[in-house]
C-alpha positions in Angstrom: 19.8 -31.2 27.9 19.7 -29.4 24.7 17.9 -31.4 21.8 17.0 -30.6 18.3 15.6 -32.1 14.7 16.2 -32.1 11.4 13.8 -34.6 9.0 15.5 -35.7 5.8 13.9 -37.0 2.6 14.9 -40.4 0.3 18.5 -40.9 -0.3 20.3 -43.4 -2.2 23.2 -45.2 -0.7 26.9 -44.1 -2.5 29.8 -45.7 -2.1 31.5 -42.3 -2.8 33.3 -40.7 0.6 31.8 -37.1 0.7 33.5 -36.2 4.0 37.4 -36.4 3.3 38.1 -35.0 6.9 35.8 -37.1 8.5 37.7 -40.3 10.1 36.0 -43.5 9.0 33.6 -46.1 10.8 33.3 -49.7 10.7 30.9 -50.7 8.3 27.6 -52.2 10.3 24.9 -53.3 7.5 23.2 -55.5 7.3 22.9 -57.0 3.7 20.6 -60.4 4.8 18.6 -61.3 8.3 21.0 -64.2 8.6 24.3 -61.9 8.6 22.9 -61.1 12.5 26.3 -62.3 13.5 28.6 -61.7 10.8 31.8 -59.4 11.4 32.1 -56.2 10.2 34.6 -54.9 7.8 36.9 -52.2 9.0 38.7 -49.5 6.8 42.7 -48.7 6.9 42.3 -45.7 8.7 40.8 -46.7 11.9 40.6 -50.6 12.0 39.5 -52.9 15.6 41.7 -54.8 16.9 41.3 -58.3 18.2 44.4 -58.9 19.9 42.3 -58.0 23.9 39.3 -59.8 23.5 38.6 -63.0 25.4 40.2 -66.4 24.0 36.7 -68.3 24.8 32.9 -67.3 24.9 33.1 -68.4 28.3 35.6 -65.6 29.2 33.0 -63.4 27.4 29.9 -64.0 28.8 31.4 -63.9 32.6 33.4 -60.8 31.8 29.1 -59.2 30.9 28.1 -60.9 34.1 30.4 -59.0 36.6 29.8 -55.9 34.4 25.8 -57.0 34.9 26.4 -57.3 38.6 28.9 -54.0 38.4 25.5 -51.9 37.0 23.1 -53.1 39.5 25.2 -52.7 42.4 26.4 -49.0 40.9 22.5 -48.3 40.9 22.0 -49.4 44.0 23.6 -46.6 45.5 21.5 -43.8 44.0 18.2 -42.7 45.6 14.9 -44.3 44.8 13.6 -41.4 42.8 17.1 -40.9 40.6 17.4 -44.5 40.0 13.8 -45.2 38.7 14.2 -41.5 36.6 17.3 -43.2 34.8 15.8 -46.3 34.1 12.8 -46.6 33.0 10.1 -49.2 33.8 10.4 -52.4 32.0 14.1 -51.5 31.2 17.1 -52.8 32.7 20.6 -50.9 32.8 23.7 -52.2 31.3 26.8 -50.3 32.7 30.5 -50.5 31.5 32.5 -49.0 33.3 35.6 -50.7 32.2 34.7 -49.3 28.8 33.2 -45.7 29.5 29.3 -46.5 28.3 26.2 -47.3 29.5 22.5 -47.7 28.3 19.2 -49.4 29.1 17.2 -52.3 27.2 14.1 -53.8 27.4 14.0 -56.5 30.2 13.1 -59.3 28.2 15.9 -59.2 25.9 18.7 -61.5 26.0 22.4 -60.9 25.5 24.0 -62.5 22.8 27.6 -62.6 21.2 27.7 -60.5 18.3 30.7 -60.4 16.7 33.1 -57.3 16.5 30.9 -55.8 19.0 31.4 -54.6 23.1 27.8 -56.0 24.3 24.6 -56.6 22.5 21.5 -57.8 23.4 18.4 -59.2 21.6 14.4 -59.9 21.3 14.0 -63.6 22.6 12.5 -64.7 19.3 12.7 -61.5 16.3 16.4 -61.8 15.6 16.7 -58.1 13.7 15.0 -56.7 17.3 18.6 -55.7 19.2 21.0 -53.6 20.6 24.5 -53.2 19.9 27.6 -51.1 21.1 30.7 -50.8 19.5 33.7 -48.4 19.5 37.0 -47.7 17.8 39.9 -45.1 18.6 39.8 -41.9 16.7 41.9 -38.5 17.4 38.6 -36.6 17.9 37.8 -35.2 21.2 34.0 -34.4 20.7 31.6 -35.3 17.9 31.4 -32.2 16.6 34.8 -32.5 15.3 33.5 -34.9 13.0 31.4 -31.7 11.2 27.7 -30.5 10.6 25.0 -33.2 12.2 23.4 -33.5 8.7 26.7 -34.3 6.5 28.5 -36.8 9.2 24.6 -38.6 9.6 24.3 -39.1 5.8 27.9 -39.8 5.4 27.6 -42.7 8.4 24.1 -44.0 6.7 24.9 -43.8 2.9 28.6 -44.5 3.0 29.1 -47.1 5.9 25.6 -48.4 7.3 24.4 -49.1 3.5 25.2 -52.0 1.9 25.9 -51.5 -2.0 22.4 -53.2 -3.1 20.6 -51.4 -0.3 18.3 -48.2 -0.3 19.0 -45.7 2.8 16.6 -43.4 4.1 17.1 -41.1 6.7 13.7 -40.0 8.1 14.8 -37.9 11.3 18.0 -36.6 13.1 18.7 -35.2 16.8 21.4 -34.1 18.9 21.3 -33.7 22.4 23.6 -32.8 24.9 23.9 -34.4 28.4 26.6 -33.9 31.3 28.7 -32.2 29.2 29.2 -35.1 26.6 27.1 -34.6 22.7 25.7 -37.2 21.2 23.9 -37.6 17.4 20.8 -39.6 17.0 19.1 -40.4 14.0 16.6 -42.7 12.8 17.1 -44.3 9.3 15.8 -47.3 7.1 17.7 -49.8 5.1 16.0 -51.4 1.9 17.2 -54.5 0.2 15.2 -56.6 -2.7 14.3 -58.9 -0.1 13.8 -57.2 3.2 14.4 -54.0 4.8 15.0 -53.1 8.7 14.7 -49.6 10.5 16.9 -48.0 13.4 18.1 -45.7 15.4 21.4 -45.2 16.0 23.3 -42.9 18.7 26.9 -41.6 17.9 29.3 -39.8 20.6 33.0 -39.4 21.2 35.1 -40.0 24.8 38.0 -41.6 26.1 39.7 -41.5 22.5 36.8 -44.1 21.0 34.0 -43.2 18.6 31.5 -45.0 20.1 27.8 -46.4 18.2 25.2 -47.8 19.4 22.6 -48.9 17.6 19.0 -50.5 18.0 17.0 -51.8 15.4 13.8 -53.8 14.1 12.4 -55.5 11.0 10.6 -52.4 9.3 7.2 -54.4 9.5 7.4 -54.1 13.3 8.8 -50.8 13.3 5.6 -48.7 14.2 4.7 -51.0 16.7 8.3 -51.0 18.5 9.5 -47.5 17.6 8.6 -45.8 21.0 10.2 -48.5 22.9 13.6 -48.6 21.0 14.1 -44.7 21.2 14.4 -44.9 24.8 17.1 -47.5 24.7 18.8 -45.2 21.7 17.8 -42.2 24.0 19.7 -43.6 27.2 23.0 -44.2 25.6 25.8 -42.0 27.7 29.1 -42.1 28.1 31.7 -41.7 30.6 35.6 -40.8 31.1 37.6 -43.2 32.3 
């Protein structure tokens, strides 16, 4: 696995698109701790569509239980000493294989609905404390098609991430390479007037999706939890399918 770093200084958010041949994300800030489970907006060139998701929450939540059940039972078949090197103690494995993507959270954590998103899980009781996946379809085969690691990370934070009233700053960026798939990871806070939250999030392309995954905290907590949500932003892999 090949891994490197870059550390970035303060940079404010700009509405301005700097990367013309870059193909646009959904936007995913977060402008107030109560917009947990607001949508997302999308832009014209690559926009989600709703029209295969489940009519009812019920459909939802059983459709995460078989692919639960699907990650357990796929784990089951690797050795002892494979299984506990991919997950971690204290961590449990989510695996879609439906959808190409897998990663690991802390046990403890709950799933919960959040909207526009493929799974997401949460902190029992800090609400900003999750994980979320998401994709859309681009024409880009790898993530290096997108361009440099430093201009397609500050074009992600500045331009979609931040919201127009919020600071960004990007304090580190990796990219690592595992089984043949590249991924970006970069760490990066978000300051509002009222509040502001830190995360990491993890970038790759497959299957004809950009996907993003992203795990998070309330910047108070954020030395206390840092550690613990890299591994989950460190696990993230995806798959063809």
């Amino acid at each position: 696995m090949a891994l490197s770093s870059v550390s970035t200084t303060w940079v404010p958010a700009t509405l301005s698109n700097k990367m013309n041949a870059m193909p646009q994300m959904m936007i995913m800030s977060t402008c107030s701790p109560n917009s947990i489970n607001s949508a997302p907006s999308y832009n014209r060139l690559l926009s989600c569509s709703n029209s295969n998701s489940c009519s009812s929450e019920e459909r939802f939540y059983e459709r995460r239980s078989l692919l639960m059940a699907a990650g357990i039972f796929a784990l089951s078949f690797i050795p002892s000493t494979s299984a506990s090197a991919q997950v971690p103690g204290n961590y449990t494995a989510f695996v879609d294989k439906e959808d190409g993507y897998s990663y690991v959270y802390p046990s403890d954590w709950r799933e919960f609905d959040f909207r526009a998103h493929d799974s997401a899980f949460k902190d029992r009781y800090l609400q900003l404390q999750n994980v979320r996946l998401s994709f859309i379809p681009t024409d880009k085969k790898d993530i290096h098609d997108l361009g440099p690691m430093e201009d397609v990370v500050r074009n992600l934070v500045n331009n979609i991430y931040a919201a127009p009233n919020q600071l960004a700053f990007i304090k580190d960026m990796q990219e690592r390479s595992t089984d043949g798939k590249n991924y970006y990871t970069f760490e990066y806070q978000l300051t509002s007037p009222n509040f502001s939250v830190t995360r990491f999030t993890t970038v790759a392309i497959a299957n004809g999706r950009f996907y993003t995954l992203t795990v998070g905290a309330n910047e108070r907590r954020w030395r206390r939890v840092r550690d613990k949500l890299k591994v989950v932003a460190d696990s993230f892999k995806v798959v063809d399918i």
